[in-house]
C-alpha positions as CSV (number, residue, x, y, z in Angstrom):
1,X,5.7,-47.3,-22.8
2,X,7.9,-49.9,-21.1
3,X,11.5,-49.8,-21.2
4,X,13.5,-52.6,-23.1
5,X,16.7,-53.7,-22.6
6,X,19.3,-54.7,-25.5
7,X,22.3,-56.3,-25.4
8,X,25.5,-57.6,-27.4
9,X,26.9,-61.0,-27.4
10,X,30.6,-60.8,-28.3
11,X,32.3,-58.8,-25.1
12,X,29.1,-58.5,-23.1
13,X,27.2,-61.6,-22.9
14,X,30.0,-63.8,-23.9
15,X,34.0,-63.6,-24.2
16,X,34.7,-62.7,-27.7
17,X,36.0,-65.6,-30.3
18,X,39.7,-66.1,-29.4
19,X,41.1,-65.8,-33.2
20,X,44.5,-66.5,-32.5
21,X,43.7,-69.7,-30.7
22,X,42.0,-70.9,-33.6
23,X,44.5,-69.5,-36.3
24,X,46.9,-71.7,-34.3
25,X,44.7,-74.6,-34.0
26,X,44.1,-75.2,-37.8
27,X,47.6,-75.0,-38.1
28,X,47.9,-72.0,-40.8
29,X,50.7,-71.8,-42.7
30,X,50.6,-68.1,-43.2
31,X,51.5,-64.9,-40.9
32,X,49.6,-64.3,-38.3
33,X,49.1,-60.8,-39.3
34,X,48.4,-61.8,-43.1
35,X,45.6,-64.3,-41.7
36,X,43.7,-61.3,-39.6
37,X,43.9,-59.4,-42.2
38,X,42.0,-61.6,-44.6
39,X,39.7,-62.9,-42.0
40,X,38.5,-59.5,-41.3
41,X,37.6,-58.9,-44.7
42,X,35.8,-62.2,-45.1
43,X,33.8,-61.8,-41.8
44,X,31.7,-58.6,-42.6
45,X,30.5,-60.7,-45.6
46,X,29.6,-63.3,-43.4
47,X,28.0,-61.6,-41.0
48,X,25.9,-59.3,-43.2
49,X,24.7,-62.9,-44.4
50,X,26.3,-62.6,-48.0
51,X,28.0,-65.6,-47.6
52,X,27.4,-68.9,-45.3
53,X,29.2,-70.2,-42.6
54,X,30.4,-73.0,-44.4
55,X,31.7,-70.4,-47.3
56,X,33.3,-68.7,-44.5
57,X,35.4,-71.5,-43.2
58,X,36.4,-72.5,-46.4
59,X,37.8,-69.6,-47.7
60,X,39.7,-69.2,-44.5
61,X,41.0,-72.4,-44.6
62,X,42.4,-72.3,-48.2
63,X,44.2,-68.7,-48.0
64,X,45.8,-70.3,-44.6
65,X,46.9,-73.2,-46.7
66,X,45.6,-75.1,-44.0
67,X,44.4,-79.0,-44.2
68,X,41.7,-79.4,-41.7
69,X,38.5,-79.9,-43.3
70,X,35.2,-77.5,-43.0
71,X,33.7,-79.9,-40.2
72,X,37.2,-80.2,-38.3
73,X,37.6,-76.3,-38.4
74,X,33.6,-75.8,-36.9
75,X,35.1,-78.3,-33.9
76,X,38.1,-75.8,-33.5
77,X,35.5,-72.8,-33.9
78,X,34.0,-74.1,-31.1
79,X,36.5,-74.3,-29.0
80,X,37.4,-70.6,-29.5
81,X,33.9,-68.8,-28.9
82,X,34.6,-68.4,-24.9
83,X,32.6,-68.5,-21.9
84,X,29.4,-66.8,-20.9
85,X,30.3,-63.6,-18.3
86,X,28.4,-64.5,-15.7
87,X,27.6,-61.3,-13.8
88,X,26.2,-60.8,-17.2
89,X,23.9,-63.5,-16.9
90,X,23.0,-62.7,-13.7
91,X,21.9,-59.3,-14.6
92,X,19.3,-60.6,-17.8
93,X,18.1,-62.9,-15.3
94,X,17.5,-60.3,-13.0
95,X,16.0,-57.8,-16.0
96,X,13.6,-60.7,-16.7
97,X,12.3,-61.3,-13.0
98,X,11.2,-57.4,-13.1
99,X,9.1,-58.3,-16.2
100,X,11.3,-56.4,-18.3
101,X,11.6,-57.2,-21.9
102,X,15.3,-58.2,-23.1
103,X,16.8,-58.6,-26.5
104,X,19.5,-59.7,-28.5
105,X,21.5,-57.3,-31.1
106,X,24.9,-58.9,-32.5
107,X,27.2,-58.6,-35.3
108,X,27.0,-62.3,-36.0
109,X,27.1,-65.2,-38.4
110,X,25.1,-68.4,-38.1
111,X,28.2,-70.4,-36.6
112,X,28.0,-68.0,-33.7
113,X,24.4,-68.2,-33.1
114,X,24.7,-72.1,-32.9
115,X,27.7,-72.3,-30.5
116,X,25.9,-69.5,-28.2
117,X,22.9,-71.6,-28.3
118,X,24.3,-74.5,-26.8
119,X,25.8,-71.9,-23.8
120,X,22.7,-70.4,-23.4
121,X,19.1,-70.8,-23.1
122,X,18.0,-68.0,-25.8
123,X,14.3,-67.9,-24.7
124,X,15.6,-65.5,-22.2
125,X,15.9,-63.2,-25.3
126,X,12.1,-61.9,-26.1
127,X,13.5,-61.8,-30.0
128,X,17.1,-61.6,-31.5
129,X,18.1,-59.4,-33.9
130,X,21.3,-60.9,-35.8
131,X,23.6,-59.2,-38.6
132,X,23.3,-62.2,-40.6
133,X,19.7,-62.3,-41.2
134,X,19.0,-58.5,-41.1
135,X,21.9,-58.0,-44.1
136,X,23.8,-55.1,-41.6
137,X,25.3,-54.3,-38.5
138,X,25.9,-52.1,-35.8
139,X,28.6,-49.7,-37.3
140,X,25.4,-48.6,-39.4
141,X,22.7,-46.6,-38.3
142,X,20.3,-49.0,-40.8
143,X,20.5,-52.0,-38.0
144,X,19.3,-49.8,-35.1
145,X,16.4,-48.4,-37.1
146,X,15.2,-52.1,-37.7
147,X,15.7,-52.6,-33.9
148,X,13.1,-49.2,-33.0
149,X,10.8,-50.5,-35.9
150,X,10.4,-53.9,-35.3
151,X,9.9,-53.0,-31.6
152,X,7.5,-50.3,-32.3
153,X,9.0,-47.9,-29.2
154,X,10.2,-45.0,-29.0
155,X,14.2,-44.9,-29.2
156,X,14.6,-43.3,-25.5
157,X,12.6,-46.3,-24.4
158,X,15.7,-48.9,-25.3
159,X,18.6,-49.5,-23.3
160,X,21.6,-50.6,-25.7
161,X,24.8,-52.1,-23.8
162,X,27.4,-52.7,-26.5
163,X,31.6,-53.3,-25.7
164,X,32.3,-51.4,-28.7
165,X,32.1,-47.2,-28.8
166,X,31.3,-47.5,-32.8
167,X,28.1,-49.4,-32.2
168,X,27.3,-47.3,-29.4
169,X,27.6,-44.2,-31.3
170,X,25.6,-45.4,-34.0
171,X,22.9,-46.4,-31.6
172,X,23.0,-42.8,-29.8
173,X,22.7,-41.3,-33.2
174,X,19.0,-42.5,-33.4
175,X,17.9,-41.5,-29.7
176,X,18.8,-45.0,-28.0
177,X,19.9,-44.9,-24.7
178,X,23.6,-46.6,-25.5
179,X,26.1,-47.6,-22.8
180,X,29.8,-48.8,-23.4
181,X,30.2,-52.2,-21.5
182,X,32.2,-55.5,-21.1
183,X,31.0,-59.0,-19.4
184,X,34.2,-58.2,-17.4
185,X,32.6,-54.3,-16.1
186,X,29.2,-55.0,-16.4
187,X,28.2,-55.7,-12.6
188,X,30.5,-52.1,-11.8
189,X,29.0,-50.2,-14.0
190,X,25.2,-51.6,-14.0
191,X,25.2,-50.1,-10.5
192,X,26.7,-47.4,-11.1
193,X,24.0,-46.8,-13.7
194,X,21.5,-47.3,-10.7
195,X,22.8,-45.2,-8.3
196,X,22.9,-42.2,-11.0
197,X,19.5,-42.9,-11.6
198,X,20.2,-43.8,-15.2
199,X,18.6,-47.5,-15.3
200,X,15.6,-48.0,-12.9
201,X,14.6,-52.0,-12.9
């Protein structure tokens, strides 16, 4: 069976969202470290899709005591989600021109998705696989067996490039070939991976 390749937004495909940008942006009135806190316990229940986007915002928005609106924050959002890598890029364009199949796997909420879309041309993804819709993410085991179901291949046929060691030893656990990676190493190590036989395009 063919190999497939996998891949991560956040880190690998894309810079990851620049938090203290936008904490400074909607001009919070709280702690820096008070506002992380309570934006990482809000963002796992946005990103297993519990809560919307818009929910999201607004809680954020009224524990920072902060008077931009929903829409004004979504602007700031924006401005925060980073640039594409592009050796990144380069390398799922050159996975595609083999006739390879390529995927998206991400810890994400529908914000994300919508700001990534308007970076990127996402039919270069075969299909996406996103926390929000699938109800759990990559810390979990449960998100990399929908992944090897929905594909219908056998684990050591998937190729799983991740920038966080969590996700990658959850995906390991289950048989998938899982590699630590940023957008910033990727073109290092990708050849690396070829020359020790590891990836063959």
């Amino acid at each position: 069976m063919q190999d497939v390749y996998v891949f991560d937004m956040g880190g690998v495909i894309k810079e990851s969202f620049n938090l203290e940008k936008f904490y400074l942006n909607i001009e919070a009135t709280i702690k820096f470290e008070d506002f992380k806190k309570y934006w990482d316990e809000n963002i796992l229940v946005a990103e297993i899709g519990n809560i919307s986007s818009d929910e999201f915002l607004y809680r954020i928005l009224q524990y920072s005591s902060s008077a931009k609106t929903i829409e004004e924050a979504k602007k700031i959002y924006g401005k925060c989600t980073g640039n594409l890598y592009g050796d990144t890029i380069d390398i799922l364009y050159l996975i595609k021109s083999k006739g390879k199949k390529i995927y998206l796997l991400s810890n994400l909420k529908q914000i994300d998705f919508d700001y990534l879309k308007t970076k990127l041309d996402i039919n270069i993804f075969n299909d996406v696989f996103l926390s929000y819709k699938l109800g759990c993410i990559k810390n979990d085991t449960k998100i990399f067996q929908i992944l090897i179901d929905k594909l219908g291949t056998n684990p050591n046929n998937i190729y799983f490039f991740d920038d966080k060691k969590e996700n990658i030893n959850s995906a390991k656990k289950l048989g998938i070939r899982a590699f630590q990676i940023t957008g910033n190493t990727i073109k290092q190590k990708w050849t690396k991976l070829q020359e020790n036989g590891k990836i063959s395009l």
